[in-house]
C-alpha positions as CSV (number, residue, x, y, z in Angstrom):
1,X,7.7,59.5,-76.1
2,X,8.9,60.0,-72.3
3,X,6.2,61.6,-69.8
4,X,9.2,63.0,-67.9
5,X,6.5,64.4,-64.9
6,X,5.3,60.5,-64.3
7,X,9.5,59.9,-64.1
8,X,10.3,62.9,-61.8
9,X,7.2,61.5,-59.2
10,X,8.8,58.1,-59.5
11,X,12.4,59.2,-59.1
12,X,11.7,61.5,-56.3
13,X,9.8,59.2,-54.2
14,X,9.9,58.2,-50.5
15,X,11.8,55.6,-49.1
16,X,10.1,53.7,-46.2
17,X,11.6,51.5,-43.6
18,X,9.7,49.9,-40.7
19,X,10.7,48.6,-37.4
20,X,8.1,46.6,-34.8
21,X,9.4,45.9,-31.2
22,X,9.4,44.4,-29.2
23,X,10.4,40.5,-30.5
24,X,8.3,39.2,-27.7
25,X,5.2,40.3,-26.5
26,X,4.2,39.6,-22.6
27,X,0.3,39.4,-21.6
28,X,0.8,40.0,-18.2
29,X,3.1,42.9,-18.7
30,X,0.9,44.6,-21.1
31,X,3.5,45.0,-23.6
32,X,2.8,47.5,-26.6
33,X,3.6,46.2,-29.7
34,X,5.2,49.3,-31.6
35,X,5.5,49.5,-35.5
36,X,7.6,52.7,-36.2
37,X,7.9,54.0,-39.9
38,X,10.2,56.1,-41.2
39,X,10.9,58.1,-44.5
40,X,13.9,59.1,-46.4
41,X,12.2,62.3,-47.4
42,X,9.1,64.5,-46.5
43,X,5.7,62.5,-47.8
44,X,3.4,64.4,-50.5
45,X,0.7,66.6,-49.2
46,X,-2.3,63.0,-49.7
47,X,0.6,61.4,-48.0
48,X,1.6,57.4,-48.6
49,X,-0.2,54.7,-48.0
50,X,1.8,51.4,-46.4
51,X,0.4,48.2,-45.9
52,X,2.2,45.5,-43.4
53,X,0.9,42.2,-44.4
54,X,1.3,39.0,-41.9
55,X,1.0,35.3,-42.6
56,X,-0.6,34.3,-39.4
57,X,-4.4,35.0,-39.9
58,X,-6.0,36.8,-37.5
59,X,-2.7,37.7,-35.6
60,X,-3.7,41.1,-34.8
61,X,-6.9,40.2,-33.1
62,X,-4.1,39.4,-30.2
63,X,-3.9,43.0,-29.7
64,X,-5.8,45.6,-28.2
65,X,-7.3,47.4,-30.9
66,X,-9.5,49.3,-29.0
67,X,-6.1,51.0,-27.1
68,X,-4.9,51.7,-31.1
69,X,-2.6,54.7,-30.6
70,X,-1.4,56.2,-33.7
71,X,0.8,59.0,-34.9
72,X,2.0,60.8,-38.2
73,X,-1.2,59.5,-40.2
74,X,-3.7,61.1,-41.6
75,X,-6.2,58.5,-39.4
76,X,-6.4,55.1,-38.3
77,X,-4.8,52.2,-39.4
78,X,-7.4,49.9,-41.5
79,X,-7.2,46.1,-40.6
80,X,-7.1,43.6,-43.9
81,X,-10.0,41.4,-44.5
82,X,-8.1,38.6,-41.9
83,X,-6.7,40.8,-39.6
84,X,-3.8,39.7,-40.3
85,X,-1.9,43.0,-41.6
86,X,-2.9,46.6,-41.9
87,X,-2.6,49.8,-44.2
88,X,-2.0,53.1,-43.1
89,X,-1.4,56.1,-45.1
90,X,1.9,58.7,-43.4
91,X,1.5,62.0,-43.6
92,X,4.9,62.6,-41.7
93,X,8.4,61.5,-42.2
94,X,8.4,59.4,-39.0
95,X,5.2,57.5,-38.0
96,X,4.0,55.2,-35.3
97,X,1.3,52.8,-34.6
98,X,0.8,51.3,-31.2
99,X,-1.2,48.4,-29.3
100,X,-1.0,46.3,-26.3
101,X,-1.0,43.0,-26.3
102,X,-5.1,41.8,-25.3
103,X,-5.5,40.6,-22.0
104,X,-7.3,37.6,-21.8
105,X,-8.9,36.6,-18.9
106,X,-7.9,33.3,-17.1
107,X,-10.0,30.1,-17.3
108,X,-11.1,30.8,-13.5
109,X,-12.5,34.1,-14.4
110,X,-14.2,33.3,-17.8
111,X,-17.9,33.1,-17.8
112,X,-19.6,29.9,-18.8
């Protein structure tokens, strides 16, 4: 037997795409690292959860997380055990998440 309802939710599901710019990120510029989602089609009502995974770990630790700007999510980005990747869950057909790259401070100014 054929539960048509669980084939209608899987047919009629979102397509996601993601883009992240910039290809090079720039401490002393304070470059933003932007990853951009969009949808094919509206999200459900709970919306859908993504996760970006990375094979550096600890990558995102280079960014500012406490500058985390985020938009069309239904709240912040959650960080994987590594920090290497995140999931976030869109409640939008086009959603952002933003940070800029951590400044680090130069050896001069670094306490001992």
């Amino acid at each position: 037997m054929i539960d048509h309802n669980l084939i209608e939710e899987f047919c009629c599901m979102a397509v996601v795409n993601l883009f992240a710019t910039p290809v090079t990120l720039v401490e002393s510029e304070g470059t933003f690292l932007e990853f951009r989602f969009t949808l094919d089609a509206p999200p459900p009502p709970e919306g859908i959860t993504v996760t970006v995974a990375g094979n550096v770990p600890q990558s995102l630790t280079q960014l500012d997380l406490f500058a985390l700007e985020f938009t069309g999510g239904s709240g912040a980005p959650v960080g994987d055990t590594d920090f290497s990747g995140f999931s976030f869950t869109i409640t939008s057909q086009t959603a952002t998440v933003r940070a800029p790259i951590l400044l680090m401070a130069s050896p001069k100014h670094r306490r001992p």
